[in-house]
C-alpha positions as semicolon CSV with decimal commas, in nm:
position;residue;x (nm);y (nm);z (nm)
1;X;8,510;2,668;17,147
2;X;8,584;2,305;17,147
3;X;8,572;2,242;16,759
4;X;8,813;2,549;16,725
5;X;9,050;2,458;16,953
6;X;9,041;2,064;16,811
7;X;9,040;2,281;16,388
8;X;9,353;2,555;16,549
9;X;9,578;2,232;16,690
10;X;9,512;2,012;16,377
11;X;9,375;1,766;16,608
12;X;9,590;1,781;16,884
13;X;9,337;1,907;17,120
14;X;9,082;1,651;17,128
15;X;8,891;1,715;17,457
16;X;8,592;1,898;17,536
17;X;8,590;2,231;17,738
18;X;8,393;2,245;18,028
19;X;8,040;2,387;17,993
20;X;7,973;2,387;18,381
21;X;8,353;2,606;18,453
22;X;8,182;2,854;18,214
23;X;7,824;2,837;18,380
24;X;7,901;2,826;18,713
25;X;8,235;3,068;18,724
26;X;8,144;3,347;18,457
27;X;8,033;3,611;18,682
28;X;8,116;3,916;18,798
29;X;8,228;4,221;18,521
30;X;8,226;3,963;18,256
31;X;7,835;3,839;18,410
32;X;7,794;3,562;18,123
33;X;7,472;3,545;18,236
34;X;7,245;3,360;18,491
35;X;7,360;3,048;18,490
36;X;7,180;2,728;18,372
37;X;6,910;3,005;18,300
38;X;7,088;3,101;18,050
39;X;7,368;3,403;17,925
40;X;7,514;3,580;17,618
41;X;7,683;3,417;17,332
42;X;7,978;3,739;17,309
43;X;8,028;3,810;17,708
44;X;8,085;3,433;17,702
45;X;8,393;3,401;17,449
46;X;8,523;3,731;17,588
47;X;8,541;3,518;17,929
48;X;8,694;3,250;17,719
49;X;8,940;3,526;17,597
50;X;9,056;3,643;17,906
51;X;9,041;3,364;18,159
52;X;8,964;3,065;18,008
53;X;8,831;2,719;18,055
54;X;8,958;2,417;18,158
55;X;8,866;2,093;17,984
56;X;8,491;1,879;18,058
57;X;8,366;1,600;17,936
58;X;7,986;1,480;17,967
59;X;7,813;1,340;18,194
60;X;7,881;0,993;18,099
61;X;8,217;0,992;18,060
62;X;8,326;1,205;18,335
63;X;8,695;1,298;18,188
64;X;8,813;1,615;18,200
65;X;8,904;1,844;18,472
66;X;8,524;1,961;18,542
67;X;8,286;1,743;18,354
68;X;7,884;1,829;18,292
69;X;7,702;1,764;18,609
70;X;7,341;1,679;18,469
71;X;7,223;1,407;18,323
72;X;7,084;1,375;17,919
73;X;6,747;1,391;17,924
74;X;6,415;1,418;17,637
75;X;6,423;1,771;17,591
76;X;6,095;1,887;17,410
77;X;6,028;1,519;17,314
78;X;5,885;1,178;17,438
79;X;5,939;0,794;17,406
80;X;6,337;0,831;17,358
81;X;6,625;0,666;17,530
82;X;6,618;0,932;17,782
83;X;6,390;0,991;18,100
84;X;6,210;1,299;18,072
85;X;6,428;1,637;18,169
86;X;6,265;1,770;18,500
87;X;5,975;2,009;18,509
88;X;6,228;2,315;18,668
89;X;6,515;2,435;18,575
90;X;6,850;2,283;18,761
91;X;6,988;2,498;19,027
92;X;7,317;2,628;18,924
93;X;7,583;2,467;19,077
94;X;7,878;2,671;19,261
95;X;8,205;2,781;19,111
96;X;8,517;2,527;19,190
97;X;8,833;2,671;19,114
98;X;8,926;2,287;19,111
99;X;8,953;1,966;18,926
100;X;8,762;1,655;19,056
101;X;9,010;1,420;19,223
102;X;9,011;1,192;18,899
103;X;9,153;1,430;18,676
104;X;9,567;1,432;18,748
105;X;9,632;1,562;18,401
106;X;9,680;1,921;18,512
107;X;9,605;2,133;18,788
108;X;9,285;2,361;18,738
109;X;9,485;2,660;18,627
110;X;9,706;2,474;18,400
111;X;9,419;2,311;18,254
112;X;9,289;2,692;18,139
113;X;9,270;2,684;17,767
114;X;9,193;3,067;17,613
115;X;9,114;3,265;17,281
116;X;9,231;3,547;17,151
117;X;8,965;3,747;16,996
118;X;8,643;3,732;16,972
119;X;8,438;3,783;16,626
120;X;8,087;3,917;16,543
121;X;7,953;3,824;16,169
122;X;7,667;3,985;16,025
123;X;7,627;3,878;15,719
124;X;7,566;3,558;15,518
125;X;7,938;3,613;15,353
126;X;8,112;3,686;15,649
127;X;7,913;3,424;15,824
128;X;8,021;3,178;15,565
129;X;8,395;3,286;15,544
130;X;8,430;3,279;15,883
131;X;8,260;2,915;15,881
132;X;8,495;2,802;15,652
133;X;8,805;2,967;15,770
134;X;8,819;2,843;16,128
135;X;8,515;2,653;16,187
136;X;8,199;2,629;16,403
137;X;8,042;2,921;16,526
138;X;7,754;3,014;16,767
139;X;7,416;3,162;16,713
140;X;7,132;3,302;16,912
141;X;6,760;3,332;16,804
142;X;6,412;3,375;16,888
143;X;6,248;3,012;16,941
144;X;5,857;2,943;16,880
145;X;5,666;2,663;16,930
146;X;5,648;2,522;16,608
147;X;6,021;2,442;16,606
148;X;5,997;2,208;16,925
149;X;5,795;1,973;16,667
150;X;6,087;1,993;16,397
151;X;6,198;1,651;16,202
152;X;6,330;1,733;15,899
153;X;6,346;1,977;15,620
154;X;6,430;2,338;15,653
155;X;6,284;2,514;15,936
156;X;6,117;2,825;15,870
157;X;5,863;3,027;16,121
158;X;5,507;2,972;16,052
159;X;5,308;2,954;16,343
160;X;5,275;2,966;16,758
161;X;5,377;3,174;17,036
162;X;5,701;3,257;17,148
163;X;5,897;3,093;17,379
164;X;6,221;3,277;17,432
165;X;6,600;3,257;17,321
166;X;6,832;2,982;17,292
167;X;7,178;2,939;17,171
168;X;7,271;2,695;16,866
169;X;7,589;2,552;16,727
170;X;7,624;2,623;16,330
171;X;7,822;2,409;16,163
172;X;7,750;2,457;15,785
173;X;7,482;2,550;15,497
174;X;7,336;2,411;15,172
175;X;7,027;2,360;14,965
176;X;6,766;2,174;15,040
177;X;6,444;2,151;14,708
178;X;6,563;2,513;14,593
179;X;6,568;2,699;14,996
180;X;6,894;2,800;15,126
181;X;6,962;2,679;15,479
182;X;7,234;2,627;15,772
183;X;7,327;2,345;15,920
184;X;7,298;2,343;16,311
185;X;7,369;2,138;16,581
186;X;7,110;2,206;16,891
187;X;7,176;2,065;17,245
188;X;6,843;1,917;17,288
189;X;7,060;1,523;17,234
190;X;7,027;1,301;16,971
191;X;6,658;1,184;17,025
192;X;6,525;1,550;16,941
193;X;6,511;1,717;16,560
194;X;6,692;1,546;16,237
195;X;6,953;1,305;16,519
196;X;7,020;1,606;16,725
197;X;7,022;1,877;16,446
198;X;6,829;2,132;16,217
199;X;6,837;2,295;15,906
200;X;6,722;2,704;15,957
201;X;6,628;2,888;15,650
202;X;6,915;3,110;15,531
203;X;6,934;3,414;15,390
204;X;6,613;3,577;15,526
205;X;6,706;3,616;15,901
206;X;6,420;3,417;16,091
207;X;6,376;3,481;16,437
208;X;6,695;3,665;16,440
209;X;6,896;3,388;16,351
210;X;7,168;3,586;16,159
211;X;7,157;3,902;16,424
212;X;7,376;3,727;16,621
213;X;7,682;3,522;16,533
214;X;8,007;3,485;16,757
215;X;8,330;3,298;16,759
216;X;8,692;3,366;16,866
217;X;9,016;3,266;16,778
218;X;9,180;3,005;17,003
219;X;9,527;3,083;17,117
């Protein structure tokens, strides 16, 4: 949603939207989801669509009208610049129709920032034009344990049980030794995968991973 918004304003928009106003508020007859245990990639722009989200930051940083409460943390890995993420999952915390008292930029419905429509691609084509055309998109797809161990290469399914969904950022494709592949950016931070990111074998669908592909249209 971010990278659209930053592509649709030719750089204008150059903040990040808030992950935790879209955790914490999506509920109701939109129901996103369950919170930081996770939600759906096309119930989640269609909130975007309709009622927005105001502008984040991380954790770090802090800017933004409702920045990222939690901390980074070695997600799947060991021995990084992180501490090691906790052994449960974070409570999710409480919708505030607010900003925090550092932000003076906007109010929290001023800050809103919406789409227009939201977009399902199927195919490798559509998936591509639609890359090209207006930029980053999201994906869903079955993980297994043999991708928590990924470095480098393209990715492909081989071996070990599953562990469940997750949600990826896809950002472009090539060819890697003859194998097609997309470029993704996970949110496991840098420390994890090829500095933060993957290459997924294209073309062939593994563990879902062209099933489901949203985006939207900023307005």
């Amino acid at each position: 949603m971010s990278d659209r918004l930053c592509i649709a304003t030719k750089g204008t928009f150059k903040d990040s939207l808030s992950g935790n106003d879209l955790m914490s508020c999506c509920k109701g007859f939109f129901g996103c989801g369950d919170g930081c245990q996770g939600g759906y990639l096309d119930k989640a722009w269609a909130y975007f669509d309709s009622t927005g989200l105001v502008t984040g930051g991380n954790y770090t940083n802090k800017e933004g009208c409702n920045p990222y409460p939690f901390p980074p943390c070695e997600h799947h890995i060991s021995g990084g610049q992180y501490g090691p993420c906790p052994s449960q999952i974070y409570n999710t915390p409480r919708c505030v129709k607010s900003c925090q008292a550092s932000y003076t930029t906007n109010p929290y419905a001023s800050d809103k920032h919406k789409g227009s429509s939201v977009i399902r691609s199927s195919t490798v084509a559509e998936i591509q034009t639609e890359l090209m055309t207006h930029g980053s998109m999201e994906m869903a797809f079955d993980v297994y344990e043999d991708f928590l161990t990924y470095k480098s290469g393209v990715y492909q399914h081989t071996t070990g049980n599953f562990l469940g969904g997750h949600a990826v950022r896809l950002i472009g494709w090539g060819t890697e030794n003859n194998t097609p592949y997309w470029l993704i950016a996970n949110s496991w931070n840098s420390d994890w995968g090829d500095h933060g990111y993957f290459k997924m074998i294209r073309g062939t669908n593994d563990c879902g991973i062209e099933d489901d592909v949203v985006a939207g249209i900023p307005k």
